[in-house]
Phi, psi and omega in degrees: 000142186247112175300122194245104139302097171299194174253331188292306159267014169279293215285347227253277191310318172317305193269313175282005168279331192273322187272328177303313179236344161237005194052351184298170197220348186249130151247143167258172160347277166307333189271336170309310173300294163330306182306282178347283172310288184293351155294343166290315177334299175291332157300280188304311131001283191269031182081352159272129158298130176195137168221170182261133178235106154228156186202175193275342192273318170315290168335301167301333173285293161355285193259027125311290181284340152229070196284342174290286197281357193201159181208150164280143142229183184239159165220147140077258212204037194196144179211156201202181191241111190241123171309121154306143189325301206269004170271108163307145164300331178310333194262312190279352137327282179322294177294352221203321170230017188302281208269023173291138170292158181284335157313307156336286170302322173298327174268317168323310214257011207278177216249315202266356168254344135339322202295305176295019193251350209063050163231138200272126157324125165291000000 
């Protein structure tokens, strides 16, 4: 069985991992790609087939339909995605990791893939 990792759960699984231990509320791009990529690693490291389905026509659909929680923004010459202001990590629990598998979860919350968002190993 092959494991589909979206941008809805990528940015979703990022950020709450980002309010959780740094409080920070934003990922860019690039650290989304990183994160991504060792979450797949890790999954296949363990025997899951797992990919990432991401594209800019995706992306764009993400922060249309869920346009309450996130929004872009830019720095410099790099742009990224930021947790609204009035969203809990509680809300993005509910909406986001309720039906993740323990494995899913497990390569989200892993240490060395955390590691790219720059939130530091407990």
């Amino acid at each position: 069985m092959c494991i589909y990792i979206g941008i809805e759960d990528l940015v979703a699984n990022a950020l709450i991992e980002l309010v959780e231990n740094t409080e920070k509320r934003e990922v860019m791009f690039k650290e989304l790609d990183e994160y991504g990529a060792l979450v797949v690693k890790y999954l296949n490291d363990k025997a899951e087939q797992a990919v990432l389905i991401l594209s800019k026509e995706r992306t764009n659909e993400f922060l249309h339909d869920y346009s309450e929680y996130f929004e872009l923004f830019t720095r410099g010459i790099e742009e990224g995605i930021r947790l609204k202001e009035d969203v809990s990590v509680e809300k993005l629990w509910e909406q986001f990791r309720g039906y993740l598998s323990v494995d899913v979860m497990l390569a989200f919350i892993d240490k060395v893939s955390v590691g790219a968002l720059g939130v530091s190993a407990c």
